[in-house]
OpenMM code with the backbone's topology and positions (N, CA, C; nanometers):
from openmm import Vec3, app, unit

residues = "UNK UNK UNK UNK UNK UNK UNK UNK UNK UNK UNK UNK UNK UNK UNK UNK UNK UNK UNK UNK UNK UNK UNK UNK UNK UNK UNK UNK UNK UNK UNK UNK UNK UNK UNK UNK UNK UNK UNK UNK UNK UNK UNK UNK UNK UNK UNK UNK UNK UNK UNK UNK UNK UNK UNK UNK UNK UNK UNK UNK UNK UNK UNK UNK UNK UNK UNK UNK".split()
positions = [
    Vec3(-10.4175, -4.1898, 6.9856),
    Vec3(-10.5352, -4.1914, 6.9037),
    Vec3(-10.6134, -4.0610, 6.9141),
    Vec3(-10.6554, -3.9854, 7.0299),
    Vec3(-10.6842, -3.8685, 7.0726),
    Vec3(-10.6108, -3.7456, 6.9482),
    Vec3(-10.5319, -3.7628, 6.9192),
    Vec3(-10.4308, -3.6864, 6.8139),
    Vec3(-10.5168, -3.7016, 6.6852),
    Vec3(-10.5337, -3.8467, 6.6060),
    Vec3(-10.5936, -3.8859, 6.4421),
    Vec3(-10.7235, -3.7986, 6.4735),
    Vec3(-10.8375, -3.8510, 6.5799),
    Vec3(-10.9568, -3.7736, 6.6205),
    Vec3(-10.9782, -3.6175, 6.5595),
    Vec3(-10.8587, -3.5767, 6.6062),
    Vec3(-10.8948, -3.4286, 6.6176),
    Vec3(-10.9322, -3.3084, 6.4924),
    Vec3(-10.8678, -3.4070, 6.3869),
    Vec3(-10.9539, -3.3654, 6.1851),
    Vec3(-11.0215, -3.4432, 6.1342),
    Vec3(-11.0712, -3.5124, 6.2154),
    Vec3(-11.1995, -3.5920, 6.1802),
    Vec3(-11.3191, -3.5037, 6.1943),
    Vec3(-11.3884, -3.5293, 6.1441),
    Vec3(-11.5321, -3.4780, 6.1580),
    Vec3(-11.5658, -3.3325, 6.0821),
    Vec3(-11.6763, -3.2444, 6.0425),
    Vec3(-11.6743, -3.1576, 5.9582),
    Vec3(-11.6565, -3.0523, 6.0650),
    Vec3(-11.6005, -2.9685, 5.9449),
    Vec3(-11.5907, -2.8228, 6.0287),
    Vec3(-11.7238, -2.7427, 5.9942),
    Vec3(-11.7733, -2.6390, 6.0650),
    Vec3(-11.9045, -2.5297, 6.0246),
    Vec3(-11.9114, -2.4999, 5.8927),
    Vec3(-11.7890, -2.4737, 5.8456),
    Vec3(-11.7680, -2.4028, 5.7000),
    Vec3(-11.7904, -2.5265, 5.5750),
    Vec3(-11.7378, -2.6337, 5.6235),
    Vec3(-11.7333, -2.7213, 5.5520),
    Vec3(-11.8965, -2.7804, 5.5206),
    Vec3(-11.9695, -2.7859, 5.6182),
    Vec3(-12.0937, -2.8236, 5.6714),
    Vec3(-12.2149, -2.7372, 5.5818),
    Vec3(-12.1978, -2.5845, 5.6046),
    Vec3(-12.1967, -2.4964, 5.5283),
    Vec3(-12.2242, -2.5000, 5.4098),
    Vec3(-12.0773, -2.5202, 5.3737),
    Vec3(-12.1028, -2.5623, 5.2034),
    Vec3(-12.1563, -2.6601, 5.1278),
    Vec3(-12.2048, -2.7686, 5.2181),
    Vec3(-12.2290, -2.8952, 5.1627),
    Vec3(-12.3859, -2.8649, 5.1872),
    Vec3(-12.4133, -2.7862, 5.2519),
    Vec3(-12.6084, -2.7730, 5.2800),
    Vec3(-12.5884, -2.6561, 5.1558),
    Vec3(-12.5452, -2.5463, 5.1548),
    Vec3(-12.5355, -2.4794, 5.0257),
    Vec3(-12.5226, -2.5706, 4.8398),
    Vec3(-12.4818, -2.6535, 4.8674),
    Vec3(-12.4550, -2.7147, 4.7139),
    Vec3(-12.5650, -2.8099, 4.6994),
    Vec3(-12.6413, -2.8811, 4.8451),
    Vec3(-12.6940, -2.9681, 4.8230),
    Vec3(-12.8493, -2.8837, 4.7850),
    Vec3(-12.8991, -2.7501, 4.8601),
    Vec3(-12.9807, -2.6851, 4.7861),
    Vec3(-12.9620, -2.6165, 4.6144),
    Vec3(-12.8834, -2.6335, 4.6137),
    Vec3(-12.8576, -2.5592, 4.4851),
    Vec3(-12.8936, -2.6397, 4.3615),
    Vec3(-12.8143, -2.7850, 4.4379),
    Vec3(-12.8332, -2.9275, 4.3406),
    Vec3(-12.9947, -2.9562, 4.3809),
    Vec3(-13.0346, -2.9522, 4.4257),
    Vec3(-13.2193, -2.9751, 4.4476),
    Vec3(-13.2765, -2.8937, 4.3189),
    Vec3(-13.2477, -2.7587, 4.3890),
    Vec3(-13.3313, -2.6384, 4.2717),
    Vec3(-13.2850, -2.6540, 4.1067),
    Vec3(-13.1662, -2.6977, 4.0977),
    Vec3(-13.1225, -2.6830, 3.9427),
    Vec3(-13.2156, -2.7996, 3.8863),
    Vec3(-13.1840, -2.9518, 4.0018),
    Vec3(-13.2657, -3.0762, 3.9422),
    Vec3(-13.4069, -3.0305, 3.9385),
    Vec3(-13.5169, -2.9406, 4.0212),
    Vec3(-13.6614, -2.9538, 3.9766),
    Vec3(-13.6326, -2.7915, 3.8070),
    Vec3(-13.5319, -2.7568, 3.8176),
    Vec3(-13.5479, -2.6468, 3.6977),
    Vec3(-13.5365, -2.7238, 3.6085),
    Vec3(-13.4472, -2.8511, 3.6087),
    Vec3(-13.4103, -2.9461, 3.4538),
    Vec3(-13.5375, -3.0026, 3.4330),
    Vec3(-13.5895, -3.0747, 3.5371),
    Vec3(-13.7220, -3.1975, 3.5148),
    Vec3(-13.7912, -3.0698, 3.4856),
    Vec3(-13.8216, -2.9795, 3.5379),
    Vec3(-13.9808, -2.8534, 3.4872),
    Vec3(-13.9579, -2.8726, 3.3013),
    Vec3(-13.8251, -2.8057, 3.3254),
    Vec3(-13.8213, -2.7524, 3.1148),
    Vec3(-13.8038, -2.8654, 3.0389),
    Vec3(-13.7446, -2.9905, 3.1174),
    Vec3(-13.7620, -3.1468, 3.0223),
    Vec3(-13.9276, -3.1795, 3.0349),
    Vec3(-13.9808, -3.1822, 3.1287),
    Vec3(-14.1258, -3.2094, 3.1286),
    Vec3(-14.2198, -3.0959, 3.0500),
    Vec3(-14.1660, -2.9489, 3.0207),
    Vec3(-14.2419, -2.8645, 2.9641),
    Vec3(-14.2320, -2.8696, 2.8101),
    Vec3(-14.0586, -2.9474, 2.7887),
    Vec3(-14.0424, -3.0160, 2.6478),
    Vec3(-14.1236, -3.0838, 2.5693),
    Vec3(-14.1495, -3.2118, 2.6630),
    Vec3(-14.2427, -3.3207, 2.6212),
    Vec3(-14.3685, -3.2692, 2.5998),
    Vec3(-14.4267, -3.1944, 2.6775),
    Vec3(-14.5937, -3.1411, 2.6748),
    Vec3(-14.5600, -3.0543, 2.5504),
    Vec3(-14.4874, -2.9876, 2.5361),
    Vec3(-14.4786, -2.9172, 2.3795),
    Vec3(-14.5024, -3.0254, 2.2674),
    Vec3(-14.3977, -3.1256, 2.2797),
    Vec3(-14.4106, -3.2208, 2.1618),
    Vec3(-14.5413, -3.2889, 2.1707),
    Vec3(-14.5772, -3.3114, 2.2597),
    Vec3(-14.7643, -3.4070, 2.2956),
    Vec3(-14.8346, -3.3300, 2.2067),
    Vec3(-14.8529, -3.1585, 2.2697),
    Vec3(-14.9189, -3.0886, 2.2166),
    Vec3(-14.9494, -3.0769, 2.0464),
    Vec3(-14.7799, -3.0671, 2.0032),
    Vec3(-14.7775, -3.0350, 1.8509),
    Vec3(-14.8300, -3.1398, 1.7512),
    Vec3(-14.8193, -3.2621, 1.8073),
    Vec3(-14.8446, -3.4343, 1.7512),
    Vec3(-14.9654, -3.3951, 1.7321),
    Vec3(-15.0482, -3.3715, 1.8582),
    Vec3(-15.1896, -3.3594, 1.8699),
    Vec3(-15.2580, -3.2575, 1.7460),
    Vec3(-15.2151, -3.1640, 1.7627),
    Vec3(-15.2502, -3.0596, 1.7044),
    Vec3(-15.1918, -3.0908, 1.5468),
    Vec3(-15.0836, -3.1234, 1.4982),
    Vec3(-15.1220, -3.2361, 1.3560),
    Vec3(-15.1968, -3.3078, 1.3622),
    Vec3(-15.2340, -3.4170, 1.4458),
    Vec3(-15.3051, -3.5241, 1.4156),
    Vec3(-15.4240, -3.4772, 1.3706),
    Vec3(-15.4958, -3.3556, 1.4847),
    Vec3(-15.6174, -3.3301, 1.4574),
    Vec3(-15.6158, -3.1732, 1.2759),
    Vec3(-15.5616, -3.1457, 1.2433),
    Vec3(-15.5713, -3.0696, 1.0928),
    Vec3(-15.5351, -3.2471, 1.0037),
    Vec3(-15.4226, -3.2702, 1.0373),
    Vec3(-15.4582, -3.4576, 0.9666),
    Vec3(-15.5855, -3.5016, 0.9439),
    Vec3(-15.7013, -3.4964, 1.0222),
    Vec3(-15.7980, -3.5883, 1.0054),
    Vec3(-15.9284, -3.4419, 0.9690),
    Vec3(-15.8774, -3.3180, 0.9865),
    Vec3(-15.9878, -3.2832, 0.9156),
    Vec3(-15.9466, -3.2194, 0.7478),
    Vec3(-15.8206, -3.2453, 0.7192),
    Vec3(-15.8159, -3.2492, 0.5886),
    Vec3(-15.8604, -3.3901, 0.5376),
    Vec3(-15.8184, -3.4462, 0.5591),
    Vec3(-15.8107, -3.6099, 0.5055),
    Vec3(-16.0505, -3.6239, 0.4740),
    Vec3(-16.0882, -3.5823, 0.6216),
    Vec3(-16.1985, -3.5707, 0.5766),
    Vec3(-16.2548, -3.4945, 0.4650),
    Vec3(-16.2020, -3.3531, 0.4384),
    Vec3(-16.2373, -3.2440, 0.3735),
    Vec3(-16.2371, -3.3021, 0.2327),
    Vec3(-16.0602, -3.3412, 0.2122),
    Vec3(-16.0514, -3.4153, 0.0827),
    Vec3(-16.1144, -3.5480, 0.0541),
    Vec3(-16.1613, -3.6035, 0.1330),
    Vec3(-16.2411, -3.7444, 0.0693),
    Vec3(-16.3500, -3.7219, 0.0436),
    Vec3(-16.4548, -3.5800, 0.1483),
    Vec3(-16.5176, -3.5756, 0.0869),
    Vec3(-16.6201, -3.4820, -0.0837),
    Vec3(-16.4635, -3.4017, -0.0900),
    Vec3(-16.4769, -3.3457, -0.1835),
    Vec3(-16.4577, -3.4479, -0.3184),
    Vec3(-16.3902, -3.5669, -0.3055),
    Vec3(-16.3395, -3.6355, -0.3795),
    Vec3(-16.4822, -3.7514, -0.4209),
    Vec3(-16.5171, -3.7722, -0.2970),
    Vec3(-16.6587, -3.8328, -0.3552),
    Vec3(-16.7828, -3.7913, -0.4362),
    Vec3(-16.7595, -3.6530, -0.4391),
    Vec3(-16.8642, -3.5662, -0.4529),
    Vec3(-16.8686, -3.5753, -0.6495),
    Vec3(-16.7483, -3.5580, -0.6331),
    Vec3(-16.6666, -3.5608, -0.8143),
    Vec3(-16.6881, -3.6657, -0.8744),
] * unit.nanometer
topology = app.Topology()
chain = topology.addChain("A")
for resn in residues:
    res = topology.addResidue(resn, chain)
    for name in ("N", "CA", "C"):
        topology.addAtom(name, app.Element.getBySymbol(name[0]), res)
């Protein structure tokens, strides 16, 4: 049994690479969520920013329309 033991377990290099990929996979996941979350605040923004020329035309024209 002393024999199966002896490629068990990680080697430095192996160890290595797996703390290397697992930072890499951290940083890429907060770069995706930043520019998916900087996505959404774009689209919030643009809704908003129609909504509000929406309601001051809609005013502009009703009340030019009453006036007539």
């Amino acid at each position: 049994m002393a024999e199966n033991d002896k490629g068990a377990g990680l080697r430095p290099m192996h160890f290595l690479t797996l703390v290397v990929v697992g930072v890499l996979g951290v940083l890429v996941g907060f770069w995706v969520l930043s520019a998916l979350a900087g996505f959404i605040w774009g689209l919030i923004k643009l809704v908003v920013i129609v909504a509000v020329i929406g309601v001051v035309l809609y005013l502009l024209l009703g009340r030019s329309r009453s006036k007539a």
